[in-house]
C-alpha positions, 0 to 999 in steps of 0.5 A: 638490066642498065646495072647487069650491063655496066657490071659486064663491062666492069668485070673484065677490068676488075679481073685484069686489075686484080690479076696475079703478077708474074713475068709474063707478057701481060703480068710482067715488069712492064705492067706493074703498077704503084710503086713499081712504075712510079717509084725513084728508087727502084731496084736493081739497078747497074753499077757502072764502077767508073761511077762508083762512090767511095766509102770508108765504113766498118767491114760487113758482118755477116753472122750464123750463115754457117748454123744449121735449122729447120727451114721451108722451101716453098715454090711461090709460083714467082721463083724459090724461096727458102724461108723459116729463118725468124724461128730458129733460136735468136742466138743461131739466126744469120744476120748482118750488122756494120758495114755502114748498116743503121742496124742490125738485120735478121734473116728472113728468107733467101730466093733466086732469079734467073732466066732461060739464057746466061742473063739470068741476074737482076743486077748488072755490072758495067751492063754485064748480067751473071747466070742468076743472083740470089737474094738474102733478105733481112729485117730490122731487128724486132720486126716481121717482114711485113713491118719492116716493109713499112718503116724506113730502112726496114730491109737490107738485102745481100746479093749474091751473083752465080756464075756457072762452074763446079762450085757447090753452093746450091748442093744442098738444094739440089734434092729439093728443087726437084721436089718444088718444081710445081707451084704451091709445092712446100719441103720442110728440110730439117738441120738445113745449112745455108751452102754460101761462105762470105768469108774464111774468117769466123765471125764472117767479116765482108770487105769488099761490096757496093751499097745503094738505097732502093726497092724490092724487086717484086711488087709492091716495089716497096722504096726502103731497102739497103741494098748490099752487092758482093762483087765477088760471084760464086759458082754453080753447076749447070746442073743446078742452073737446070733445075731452077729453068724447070721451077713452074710458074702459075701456068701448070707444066710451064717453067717460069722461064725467067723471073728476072727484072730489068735494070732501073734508072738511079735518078741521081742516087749514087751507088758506093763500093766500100774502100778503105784505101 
């Protein structure tokens, strides 16, 4: 009887421990845990450009995002994630290299943040958020994400910020979103062609960016990611923004609202903004 009541007891903290996280009030930034609370080189972060830090590098290659695969578009119950990139042929992946990168970084998968207001980026300028931010995240060449996750530098993410308008970014999705809206929902899309140009150029040759060292933004917070931030935004409908404000969370029916972290402290990194002059 003595050992049922301690298992009552314990129960509930197993259960609370053990919970999903999310956005909400009890699963949210806030309360998570590991890394996410005791790391020093947490993401995102704000980028005050007084305090920016110049360097000289290469410019930023940014290979294939114009081909075209089979991807899957996946409501993960945190946001959309388009995913599927590691099994195109090896000579059509979109992947990043130079630009001050030790490597060479394939595609793994892009997804979005946003919120039910305009403050929808997870980085900030000059304490400025933008409508939403994608994120284009990219591992080591030879390794799955799970290893890259391990191992230092093993990520480098292209942020991308959205900024309302008439641009058409997203357009190709926008038939698919209403078809995740549920959490669990899947959609295979064939010839799929990522819909953001970094560059007029071919091969694309990225010049202008900000560059840090930090995290992932979700759990587990993981501290070995290349961040690389466009200064320049890209325009979405408000239509699209819609369609992303009705992506359900956990919580069937509910829109997850927002899915965006607050900003975190540098504790003495320097952000760099790439310059030649």
């Amino acid at each position: 009887m003595y050992l049922l009541n301690i298992l009552l007891i314990l129960f509930p903290i197993v259960t609370i421990l053990g919970a999903d996280w999310g956005y909400e009030k009890h699963n949210g930034p806030n309360n998570w845990g590991g890394l996410c609370k005791n790391g020093k080189k947490q993401s995102p972060v704000d980028i005050v450009t007084k305090d920016l830090q110049k360097s000289c590098f290469t410019k930023l290659w940014v290979i294939n995002y114009n081909m075209r695969g089979n991807v899957v578009v996946e409501n993960n119950g945190h946001g959309v994630e388009v995913s599927g990139f590691e099994k195109w042929n090896p000579l059509n992946r979109p992947f990043m290299a130079r630009g001050g990168l030790p490597d060479q970084y394939g595609l793994t998968q892009f997804h979005f943040h946003w919120s039910t207001s305009l403050n929808g980026s997870e980085h900030t300028v000059n304490g400025k958020h933008y409508d939403a931010e994608v994120h284009f995240v990219h591992v080591k060449k030879g390794y799955t994400f799970e290893q890259a996750k391990k191992i230092p530098a093993g990520i480098a993410v292209l942020a991308v910020f959205l900024k309302l308008g008439n641009g058409n970014a997203m357009a190709n999705l926008e038939t698919t979103l209403l078809q995740v809206a549920k959490k669990g929902a899947k959609v295979n899309i064939q010839n799929f062609q990522i819909g953001f140009k970094f560059s007029q150029q071919l091969p694309q040759l990225v010049s202008d960016f900000y560059r840090y060292e930090g995290s992932l933004t979700t759990p587990e917070c993981n501290e070995n990611v290349i961040w690389t931030i466009l200064p320049d935004t890209y325009q979405f409908t408000l239509r699209q923004l819609n369609l992303l404000r009705a992506i359900q969370g956990p919580i069937p029916g509910k829109p997850l609202g927002s899915n965006v972290r607050p900003t975190q402290l540098l504790n003495g990194r320097k952000v760099i903004v790439h310059s030649c002059k």
